[in-house]
PyMOL commands that place a pseudoatom at each C-alpha (Angstrom):
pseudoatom trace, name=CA, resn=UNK, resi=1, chain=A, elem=C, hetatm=0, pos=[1.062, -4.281, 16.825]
pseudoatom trace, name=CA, resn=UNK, resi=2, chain=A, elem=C, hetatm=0, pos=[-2.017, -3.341, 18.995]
pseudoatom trace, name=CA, resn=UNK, resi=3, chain=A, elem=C, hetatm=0, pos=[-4.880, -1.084, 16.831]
pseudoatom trace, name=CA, resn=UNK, resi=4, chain=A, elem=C, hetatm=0, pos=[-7.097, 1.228, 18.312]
pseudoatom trace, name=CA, resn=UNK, resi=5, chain=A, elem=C, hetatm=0, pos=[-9.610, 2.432, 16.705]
pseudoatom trace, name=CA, resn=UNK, resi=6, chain=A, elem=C, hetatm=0, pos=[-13.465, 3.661, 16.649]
pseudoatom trace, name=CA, resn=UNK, resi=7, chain=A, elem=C, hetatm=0, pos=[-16.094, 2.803, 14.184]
pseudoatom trace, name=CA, resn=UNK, resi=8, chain=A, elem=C, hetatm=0, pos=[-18.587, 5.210, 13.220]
pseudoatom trace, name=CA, resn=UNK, resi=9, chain=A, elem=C, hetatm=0, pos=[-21.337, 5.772, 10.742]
pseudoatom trace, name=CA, resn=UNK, resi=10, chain=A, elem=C, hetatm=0, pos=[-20.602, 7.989, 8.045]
pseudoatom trace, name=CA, resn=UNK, resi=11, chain=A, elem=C, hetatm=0, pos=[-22.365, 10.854, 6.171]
pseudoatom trace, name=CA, resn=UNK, resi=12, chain=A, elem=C, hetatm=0, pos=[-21.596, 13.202, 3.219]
pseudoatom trace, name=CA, resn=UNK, resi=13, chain=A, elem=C, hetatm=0, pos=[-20.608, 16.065, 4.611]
pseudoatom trace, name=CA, resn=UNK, resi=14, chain=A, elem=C, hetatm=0, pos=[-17.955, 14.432, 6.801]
pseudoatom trace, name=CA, resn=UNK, resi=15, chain=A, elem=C, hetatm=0, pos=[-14.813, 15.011, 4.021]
pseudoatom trace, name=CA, resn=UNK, resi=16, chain=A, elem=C, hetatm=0, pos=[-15.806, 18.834, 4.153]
pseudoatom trace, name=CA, resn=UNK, resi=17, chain=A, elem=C, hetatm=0, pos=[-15.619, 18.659, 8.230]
pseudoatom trace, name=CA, resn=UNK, resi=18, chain=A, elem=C, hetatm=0, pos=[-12.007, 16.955, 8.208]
pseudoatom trace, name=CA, resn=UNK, resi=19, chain=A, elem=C, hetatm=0, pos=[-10.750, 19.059, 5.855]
pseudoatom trace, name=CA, resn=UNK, resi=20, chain=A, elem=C, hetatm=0, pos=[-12.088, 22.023, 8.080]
pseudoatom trace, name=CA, resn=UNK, resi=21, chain=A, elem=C, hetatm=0, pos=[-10.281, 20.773, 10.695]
pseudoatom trace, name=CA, resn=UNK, resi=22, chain=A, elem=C, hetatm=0, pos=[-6.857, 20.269, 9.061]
pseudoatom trace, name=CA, resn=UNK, resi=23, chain=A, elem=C, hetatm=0, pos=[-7.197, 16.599, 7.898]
pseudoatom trace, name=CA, resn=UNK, resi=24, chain=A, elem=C, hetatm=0, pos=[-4.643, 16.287, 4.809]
pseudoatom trace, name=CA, resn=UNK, resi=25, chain=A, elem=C, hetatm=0, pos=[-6.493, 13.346, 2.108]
pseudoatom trace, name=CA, resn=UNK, resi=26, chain=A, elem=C, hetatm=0, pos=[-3.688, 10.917, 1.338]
pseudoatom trace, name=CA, resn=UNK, resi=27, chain=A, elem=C, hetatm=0, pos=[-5.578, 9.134, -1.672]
pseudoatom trace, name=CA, resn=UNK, resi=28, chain=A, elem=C, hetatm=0, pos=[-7.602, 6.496, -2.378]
pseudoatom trace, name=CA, resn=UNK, resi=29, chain=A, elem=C, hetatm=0, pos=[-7.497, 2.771, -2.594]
pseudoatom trace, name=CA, resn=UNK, resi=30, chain=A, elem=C, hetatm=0, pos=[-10.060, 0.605, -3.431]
pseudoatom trace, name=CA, resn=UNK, resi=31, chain=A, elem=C, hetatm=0, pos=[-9.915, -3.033, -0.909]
pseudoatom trace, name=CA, resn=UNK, resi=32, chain=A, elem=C, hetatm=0, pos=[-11.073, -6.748, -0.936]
pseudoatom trace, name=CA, resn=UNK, resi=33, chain=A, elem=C, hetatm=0, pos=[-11.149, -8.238, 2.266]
pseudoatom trace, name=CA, resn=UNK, resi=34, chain=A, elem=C, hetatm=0, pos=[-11.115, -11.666, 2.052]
pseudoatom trace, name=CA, resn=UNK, resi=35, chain=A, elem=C, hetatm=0, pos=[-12.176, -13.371, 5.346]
pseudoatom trace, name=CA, resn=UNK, resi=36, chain=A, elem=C, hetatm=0, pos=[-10.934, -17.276, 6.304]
pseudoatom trace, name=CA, resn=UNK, resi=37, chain=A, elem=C, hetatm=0, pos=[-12.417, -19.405, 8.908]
pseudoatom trace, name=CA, resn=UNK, resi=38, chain=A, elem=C, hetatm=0, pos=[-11.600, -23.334, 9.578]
pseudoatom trace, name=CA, resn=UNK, resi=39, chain=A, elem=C, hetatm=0, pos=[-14.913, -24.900, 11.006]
pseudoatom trace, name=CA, resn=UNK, resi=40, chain=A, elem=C, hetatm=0, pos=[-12.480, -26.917, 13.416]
pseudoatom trace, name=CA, resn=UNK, resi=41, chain=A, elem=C, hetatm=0, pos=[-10.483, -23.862, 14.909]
pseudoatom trace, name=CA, resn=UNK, resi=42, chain=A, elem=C, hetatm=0, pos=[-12.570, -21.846, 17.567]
pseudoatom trace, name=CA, resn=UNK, resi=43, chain=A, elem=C, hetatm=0, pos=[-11.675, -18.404, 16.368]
pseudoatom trace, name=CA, resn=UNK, resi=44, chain=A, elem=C, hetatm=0, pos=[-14.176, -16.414, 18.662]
pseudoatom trace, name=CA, resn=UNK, resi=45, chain=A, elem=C, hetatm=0, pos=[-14.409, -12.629, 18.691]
pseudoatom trace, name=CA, resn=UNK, resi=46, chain=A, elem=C, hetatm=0, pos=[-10.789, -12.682, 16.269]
pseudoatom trace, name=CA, resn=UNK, resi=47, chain=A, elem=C, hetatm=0, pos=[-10.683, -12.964, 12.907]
pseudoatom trace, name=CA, resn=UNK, resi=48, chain=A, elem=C, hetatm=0, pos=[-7.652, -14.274, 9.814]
pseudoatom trace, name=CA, resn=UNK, resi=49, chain=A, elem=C, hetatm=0, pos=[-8.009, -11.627, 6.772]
pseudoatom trace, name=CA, resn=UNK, resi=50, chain=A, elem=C, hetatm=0, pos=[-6.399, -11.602, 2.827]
pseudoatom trace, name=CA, resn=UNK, resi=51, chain=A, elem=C, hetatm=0, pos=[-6.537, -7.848, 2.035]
pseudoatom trace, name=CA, resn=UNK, resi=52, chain=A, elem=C, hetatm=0, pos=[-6.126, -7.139, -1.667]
pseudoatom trace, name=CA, resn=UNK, resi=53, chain=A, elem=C, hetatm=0, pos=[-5.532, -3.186, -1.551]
pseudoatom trace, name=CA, resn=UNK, resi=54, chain=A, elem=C, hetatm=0, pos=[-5.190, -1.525, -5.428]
pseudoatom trace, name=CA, resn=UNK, resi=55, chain=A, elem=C, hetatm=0, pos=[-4.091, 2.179, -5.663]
pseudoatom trace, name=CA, resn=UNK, resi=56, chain=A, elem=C, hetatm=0, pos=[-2.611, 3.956, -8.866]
pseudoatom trace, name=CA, resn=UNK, resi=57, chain=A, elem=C, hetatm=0, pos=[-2.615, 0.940, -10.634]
pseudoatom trace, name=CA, resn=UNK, resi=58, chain=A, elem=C, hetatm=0, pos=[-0.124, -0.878, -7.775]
pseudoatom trace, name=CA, resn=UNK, resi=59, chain=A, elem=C, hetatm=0, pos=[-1.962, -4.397, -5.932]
pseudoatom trace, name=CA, resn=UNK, resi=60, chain=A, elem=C, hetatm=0, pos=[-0.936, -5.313, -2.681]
pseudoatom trace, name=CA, resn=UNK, resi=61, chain=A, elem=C, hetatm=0, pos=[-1.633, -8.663, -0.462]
pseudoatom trace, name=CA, resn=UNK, resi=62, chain=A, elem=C, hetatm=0, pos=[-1.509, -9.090, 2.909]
pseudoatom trace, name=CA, resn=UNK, resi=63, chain=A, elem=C, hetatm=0, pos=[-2.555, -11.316, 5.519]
pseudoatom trace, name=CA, resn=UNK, resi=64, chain=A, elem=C, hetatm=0, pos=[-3.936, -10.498, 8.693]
pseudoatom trace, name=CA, resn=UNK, resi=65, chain=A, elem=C, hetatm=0, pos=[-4.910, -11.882, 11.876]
pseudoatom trace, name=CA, resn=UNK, resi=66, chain=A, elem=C, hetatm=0, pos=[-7.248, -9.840, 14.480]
pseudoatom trace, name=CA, resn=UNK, resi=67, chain=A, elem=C, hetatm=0, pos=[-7.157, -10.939, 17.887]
pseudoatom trace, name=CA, resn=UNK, resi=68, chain=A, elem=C, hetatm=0, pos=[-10.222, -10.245, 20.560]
pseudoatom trace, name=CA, resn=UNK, resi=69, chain=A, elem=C, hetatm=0, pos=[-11.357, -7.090, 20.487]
pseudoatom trace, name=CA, resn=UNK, resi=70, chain=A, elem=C, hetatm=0, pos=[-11.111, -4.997, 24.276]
pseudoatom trace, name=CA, resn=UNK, resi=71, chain=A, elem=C, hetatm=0, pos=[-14.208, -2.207, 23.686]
pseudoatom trace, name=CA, resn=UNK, resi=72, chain=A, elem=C, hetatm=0, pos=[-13.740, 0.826, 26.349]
pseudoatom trace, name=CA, resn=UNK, resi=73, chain=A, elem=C, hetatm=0, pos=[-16.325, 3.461, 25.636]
pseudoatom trace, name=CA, resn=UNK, resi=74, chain=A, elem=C, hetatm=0, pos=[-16.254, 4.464, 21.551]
pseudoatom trace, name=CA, resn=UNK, resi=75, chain=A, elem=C, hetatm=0, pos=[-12.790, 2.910, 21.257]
pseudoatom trace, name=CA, resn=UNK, resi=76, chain=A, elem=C, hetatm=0, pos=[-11.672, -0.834, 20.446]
pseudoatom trace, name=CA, resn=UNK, resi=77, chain=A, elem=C, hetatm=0, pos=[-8.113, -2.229, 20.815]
pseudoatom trace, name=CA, resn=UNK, resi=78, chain=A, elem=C, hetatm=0, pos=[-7.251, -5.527, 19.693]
pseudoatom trace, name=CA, resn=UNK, resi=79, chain=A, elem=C, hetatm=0, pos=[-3.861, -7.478, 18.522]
pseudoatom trace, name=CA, resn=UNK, resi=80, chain=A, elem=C, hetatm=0, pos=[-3.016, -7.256, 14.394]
pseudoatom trace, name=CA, resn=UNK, resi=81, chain=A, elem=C, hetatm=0, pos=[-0.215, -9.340, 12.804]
pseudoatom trace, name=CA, resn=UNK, resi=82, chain=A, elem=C, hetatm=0, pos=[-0.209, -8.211, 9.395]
pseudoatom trace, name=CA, resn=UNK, resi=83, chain=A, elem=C, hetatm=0, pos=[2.489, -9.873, 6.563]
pseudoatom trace, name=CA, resn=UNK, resi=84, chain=A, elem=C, hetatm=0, pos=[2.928, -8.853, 2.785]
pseudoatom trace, name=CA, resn=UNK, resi=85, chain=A, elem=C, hetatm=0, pos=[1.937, -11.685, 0.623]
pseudoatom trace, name=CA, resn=UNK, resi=86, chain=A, elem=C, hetatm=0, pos=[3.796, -11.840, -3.067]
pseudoatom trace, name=CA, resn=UNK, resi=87, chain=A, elem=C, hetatm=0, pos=[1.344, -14.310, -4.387]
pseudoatom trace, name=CA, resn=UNK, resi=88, chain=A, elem=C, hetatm=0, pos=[-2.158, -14.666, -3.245]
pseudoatom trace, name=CA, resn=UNK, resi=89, chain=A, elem=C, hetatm=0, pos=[-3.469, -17.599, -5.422]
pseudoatom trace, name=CA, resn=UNK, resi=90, chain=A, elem=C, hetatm=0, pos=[-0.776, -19.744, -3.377]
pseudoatom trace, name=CA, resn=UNK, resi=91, chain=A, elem=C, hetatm=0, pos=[-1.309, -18.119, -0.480]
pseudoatom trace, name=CA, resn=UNK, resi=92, chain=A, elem=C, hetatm=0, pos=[-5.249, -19.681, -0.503]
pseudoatom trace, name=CA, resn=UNK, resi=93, chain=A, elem=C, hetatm=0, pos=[-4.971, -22.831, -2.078]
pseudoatom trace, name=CA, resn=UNK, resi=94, chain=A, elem=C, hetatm=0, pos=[-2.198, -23.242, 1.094]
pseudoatom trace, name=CA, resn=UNK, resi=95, chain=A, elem=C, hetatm=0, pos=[-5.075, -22.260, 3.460]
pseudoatom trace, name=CA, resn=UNK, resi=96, chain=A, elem=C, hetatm=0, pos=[-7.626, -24.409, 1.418]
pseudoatom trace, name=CA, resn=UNK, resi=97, chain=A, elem=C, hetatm=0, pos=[-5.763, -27.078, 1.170]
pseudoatom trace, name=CA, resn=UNK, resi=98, chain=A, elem=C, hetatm=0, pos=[-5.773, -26.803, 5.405]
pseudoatom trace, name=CA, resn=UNK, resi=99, chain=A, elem=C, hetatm=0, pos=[-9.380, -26.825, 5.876]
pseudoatom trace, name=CA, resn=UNK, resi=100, chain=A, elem=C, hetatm=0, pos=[-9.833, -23.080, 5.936]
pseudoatom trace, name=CA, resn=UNK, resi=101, chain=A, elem=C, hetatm=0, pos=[-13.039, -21.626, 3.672]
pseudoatom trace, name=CA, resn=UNK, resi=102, chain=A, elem=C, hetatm=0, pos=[-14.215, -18.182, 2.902]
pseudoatom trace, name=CA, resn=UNK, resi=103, chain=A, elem=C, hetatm=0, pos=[-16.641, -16.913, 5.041]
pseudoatom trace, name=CA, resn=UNK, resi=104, chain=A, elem=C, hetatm=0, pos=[-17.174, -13.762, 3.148]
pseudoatom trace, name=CA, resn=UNK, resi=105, chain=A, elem=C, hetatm=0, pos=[-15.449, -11.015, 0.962]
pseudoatom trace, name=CA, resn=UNK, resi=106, chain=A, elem=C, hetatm=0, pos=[-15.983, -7.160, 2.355]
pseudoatom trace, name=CA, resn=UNK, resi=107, chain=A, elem=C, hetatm=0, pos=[-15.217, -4.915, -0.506]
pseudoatom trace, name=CA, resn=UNK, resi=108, chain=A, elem=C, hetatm=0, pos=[-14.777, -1.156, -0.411]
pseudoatom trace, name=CA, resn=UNK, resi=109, chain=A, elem=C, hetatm=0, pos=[-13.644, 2.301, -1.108]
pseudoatom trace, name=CA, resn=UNK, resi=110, chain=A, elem=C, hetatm=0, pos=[-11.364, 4.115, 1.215]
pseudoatom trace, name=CA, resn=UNK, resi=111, chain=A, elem=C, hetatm=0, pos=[-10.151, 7.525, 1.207]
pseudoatom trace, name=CA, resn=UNK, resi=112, chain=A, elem=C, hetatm=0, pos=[-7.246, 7.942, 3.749]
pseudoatom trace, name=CA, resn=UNK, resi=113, chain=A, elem=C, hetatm=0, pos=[-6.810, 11.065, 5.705]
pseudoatom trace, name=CA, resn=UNK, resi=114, chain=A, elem=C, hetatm=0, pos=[-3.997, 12.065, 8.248]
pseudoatom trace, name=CA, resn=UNK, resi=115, chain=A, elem=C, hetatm=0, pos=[-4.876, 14.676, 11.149]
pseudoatom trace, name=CA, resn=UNK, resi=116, chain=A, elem=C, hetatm=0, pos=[-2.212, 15.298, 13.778]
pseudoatom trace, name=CA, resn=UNK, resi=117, chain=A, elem=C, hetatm=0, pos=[-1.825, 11.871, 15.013]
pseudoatom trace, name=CA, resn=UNK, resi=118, chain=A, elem=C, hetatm=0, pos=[-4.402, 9.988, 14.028]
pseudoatom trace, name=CA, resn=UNK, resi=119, chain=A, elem=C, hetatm=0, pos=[-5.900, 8.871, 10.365]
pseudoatom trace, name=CA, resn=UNK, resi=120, chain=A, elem=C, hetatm=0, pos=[-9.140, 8.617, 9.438]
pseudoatom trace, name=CA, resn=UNK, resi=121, chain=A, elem=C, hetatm=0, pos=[-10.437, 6.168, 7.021]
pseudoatom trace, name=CA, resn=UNK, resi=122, chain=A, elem=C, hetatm=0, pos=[-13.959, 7.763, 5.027]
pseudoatom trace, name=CA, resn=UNK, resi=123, chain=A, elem=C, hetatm=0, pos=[-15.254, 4.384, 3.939]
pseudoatom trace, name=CA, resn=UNK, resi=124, chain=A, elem=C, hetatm=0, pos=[-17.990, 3.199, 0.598]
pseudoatom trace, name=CA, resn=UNK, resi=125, chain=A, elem=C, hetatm=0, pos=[-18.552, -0.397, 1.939]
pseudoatom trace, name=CA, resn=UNK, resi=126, chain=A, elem=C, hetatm=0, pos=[-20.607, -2.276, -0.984]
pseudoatom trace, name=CA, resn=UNK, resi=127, chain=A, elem=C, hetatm=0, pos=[-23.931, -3.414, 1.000]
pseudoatom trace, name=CA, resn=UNK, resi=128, chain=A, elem=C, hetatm=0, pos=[-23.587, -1.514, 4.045]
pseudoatom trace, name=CA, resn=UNK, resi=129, chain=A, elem=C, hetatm=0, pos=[-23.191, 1.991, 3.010]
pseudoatom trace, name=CA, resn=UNK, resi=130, chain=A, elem=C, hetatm=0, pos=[-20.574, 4.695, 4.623]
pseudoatom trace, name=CA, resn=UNK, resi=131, chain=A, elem=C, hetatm=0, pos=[-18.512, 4.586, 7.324]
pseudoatom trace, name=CA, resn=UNK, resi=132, chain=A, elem=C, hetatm=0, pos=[-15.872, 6.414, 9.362]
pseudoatom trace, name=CA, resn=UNK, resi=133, chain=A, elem=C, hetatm=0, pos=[-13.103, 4.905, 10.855]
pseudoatom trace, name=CA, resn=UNK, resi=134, chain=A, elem=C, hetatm=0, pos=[-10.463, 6.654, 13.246]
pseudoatom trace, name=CA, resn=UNK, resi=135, chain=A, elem=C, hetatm=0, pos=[-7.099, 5.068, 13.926]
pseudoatom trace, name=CA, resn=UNK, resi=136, chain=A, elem=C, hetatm=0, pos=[-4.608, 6.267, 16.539]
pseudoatom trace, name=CA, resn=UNK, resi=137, chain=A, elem=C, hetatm=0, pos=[-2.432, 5.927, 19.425]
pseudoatom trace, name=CA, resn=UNK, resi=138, chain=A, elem=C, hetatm=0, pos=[-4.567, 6.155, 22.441]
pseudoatom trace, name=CA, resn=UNK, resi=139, chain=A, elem=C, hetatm=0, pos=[-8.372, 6.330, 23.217]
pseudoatom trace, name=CA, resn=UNK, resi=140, chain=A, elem=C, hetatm=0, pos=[-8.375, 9.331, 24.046]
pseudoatom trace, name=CA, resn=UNK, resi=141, chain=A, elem=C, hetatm=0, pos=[-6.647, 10.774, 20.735]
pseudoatom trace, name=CA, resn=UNK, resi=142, chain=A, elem=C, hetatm=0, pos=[-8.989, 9.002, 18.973]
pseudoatom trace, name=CA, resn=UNK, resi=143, chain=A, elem=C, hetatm=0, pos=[-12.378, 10.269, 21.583]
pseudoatom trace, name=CA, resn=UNK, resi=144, chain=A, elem=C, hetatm=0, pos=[-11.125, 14.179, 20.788]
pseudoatom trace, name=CA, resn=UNK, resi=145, chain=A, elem=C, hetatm=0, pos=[-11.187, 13.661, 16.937]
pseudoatom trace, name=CA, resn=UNK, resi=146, chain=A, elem=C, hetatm=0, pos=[-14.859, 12.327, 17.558]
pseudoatom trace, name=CA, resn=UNK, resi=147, chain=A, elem=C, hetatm=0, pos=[-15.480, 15.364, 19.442]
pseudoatom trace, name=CA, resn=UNK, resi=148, chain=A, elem=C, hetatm=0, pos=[-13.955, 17.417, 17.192]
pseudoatom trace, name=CA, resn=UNK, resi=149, chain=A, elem=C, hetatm=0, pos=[-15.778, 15.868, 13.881]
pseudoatom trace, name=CA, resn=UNK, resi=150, chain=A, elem=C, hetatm=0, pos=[-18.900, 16.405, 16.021]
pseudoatom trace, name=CA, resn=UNK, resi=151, chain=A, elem=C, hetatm=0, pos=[-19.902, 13.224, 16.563]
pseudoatom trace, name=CA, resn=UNK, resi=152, chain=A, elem=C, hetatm=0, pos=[-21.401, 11.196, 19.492]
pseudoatom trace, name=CA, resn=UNK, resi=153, chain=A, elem=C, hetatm=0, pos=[-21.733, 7.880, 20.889]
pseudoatom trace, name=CA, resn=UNK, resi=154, chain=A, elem=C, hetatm=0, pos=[-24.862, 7.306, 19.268]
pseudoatom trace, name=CA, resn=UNK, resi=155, chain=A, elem=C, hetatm=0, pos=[-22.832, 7.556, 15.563]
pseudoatom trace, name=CA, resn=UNK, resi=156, chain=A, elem=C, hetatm=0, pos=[-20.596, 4.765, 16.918]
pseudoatom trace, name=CA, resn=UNK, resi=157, chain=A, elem=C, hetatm=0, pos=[-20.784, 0.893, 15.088]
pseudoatom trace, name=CA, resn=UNK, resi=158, chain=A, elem=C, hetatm=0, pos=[-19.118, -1.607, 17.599]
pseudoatom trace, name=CA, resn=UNK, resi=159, chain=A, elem=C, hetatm=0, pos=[-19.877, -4.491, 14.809]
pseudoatom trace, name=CA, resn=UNK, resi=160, chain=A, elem=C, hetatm=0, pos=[-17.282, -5.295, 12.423]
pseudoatom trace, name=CA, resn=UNK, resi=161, chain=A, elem=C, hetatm=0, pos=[-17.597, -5.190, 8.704]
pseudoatom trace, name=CA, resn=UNK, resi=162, chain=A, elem=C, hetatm=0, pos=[-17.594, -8.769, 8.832]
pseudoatom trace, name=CA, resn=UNK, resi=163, chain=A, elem=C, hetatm=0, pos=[-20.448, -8.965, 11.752]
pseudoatom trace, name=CA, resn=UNK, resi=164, chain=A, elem=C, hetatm=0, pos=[-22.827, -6.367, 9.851]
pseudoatom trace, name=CA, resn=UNK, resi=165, chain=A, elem=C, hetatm=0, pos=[-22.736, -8.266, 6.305]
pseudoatom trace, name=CA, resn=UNK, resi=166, chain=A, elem=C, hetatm=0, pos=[-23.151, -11.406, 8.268]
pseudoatom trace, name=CA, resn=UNK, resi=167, chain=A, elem=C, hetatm=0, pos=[-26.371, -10.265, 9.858]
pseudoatom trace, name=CA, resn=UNK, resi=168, chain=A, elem=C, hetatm=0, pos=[-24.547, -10.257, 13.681]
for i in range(1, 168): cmd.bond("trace and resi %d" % i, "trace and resi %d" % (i + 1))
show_as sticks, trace
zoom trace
C-alpha cells in the first residue's frame, strides 16, 4: 500500500471547521507507537513501527514498516506494509532477541474523521502538542482539503512524529 498524506499543525478550532465542512467523526482511539531500529541495519529516511491502538475497550497490534518518504509540495507518499499482530510481548522479544532496540515510544490521542474521500486524523501527541493529519488518494485530494480547512503551507510539519520527539 502507498500512503499519502500531509502533516499539519493543529489548533482548537479545527474539529468545529471539519465538521462545517461535512467531516463525519468516526471515534476515538488512543495509540502507542512503538518505534524499532537495529544499529547494524541502515534504515535511512524509513522506519519499522508496533502500533498498540485501544478503542471501546478493544487492543489492537500491528506492525509496520515505512519506506522513504517522496515529499511533493504539502504532500508525502511513501510505501506501508502493515500486519495484525495477536501477541505483542512475542512479537518484541522476537525482534530483541535480533538485535533490534526501541528507539522511542510516540503516544497519542486520535480522533478520526471521514470527508468525501479523504480522513483526517485531529491528533493530542504527548510532548509535542496537536496535530492534523490528512490521508487520501492523491495529492491533490489531499491539497483541496487544506484549502478548504483554510490552511497554508506555512501550517505544514514535514518531520515525523518520530523526527520531532527526537530533536531532528
Amino acid at each position: 500500500m502507498v500512503e499519502i498524506e500531509a502533516k499539519l499543525r493543529g489548533h482548537p478550532n479545527l474539529r468545529r471547521v471539519i465538521e462545517r465542512l461535512g467531516g463525519k467523526s468516526l471515534g476515538v482511539v488512543d495509540q502507542e507507537d512503538i518505534y524499532l531500529f537495529h544499529p547494524r541495519i541502515e534504515m535511512k529516511d524509513c522506519a519499522l513501527r508496533v502500533r498498540i491502538e485501544c478503542s471501546n475497550n478493544c487492543k489492537s497490534v500491528k506492525l509496520c514498516y515505512k519506506g522513504p518518504r517522496l515529499t511533493i509540495g504539502m504532500v508525502k507518499q511513501r510505501e506501508e506494509i502493515e500486519v495484525h499482530v495477536d501477541d505483542l510481548d512475542k512479537l518484541l522479544s522476537i525482534f530483541r532477541n535480533l538485535g533490534f532496540e526501541v528507539v522511542a515510544t510516540v503516544k497519542k490521542k486520535r480522533e478520526i474523521f471521514s470527508l468525501g474521500r479523504v480522513e483526517i486524523h485531529l491528533d493530542d501527541v504527548e510532548e509535542l502538542g496537536m496535530f492534523l493529519e490528512i490521508e487520501g488518494n492523491s495529492r491533490s485530494e489531499i491539497e483541496k482539503v487544506i484549502s478548504e480547512l483554510g490552511l497554508s503551507e506555512k501550517e505544514v510539519e514535514r518531520r515525523t512524529y518520530l523526527e520531532m520527539l527526537l530533536g531532528g
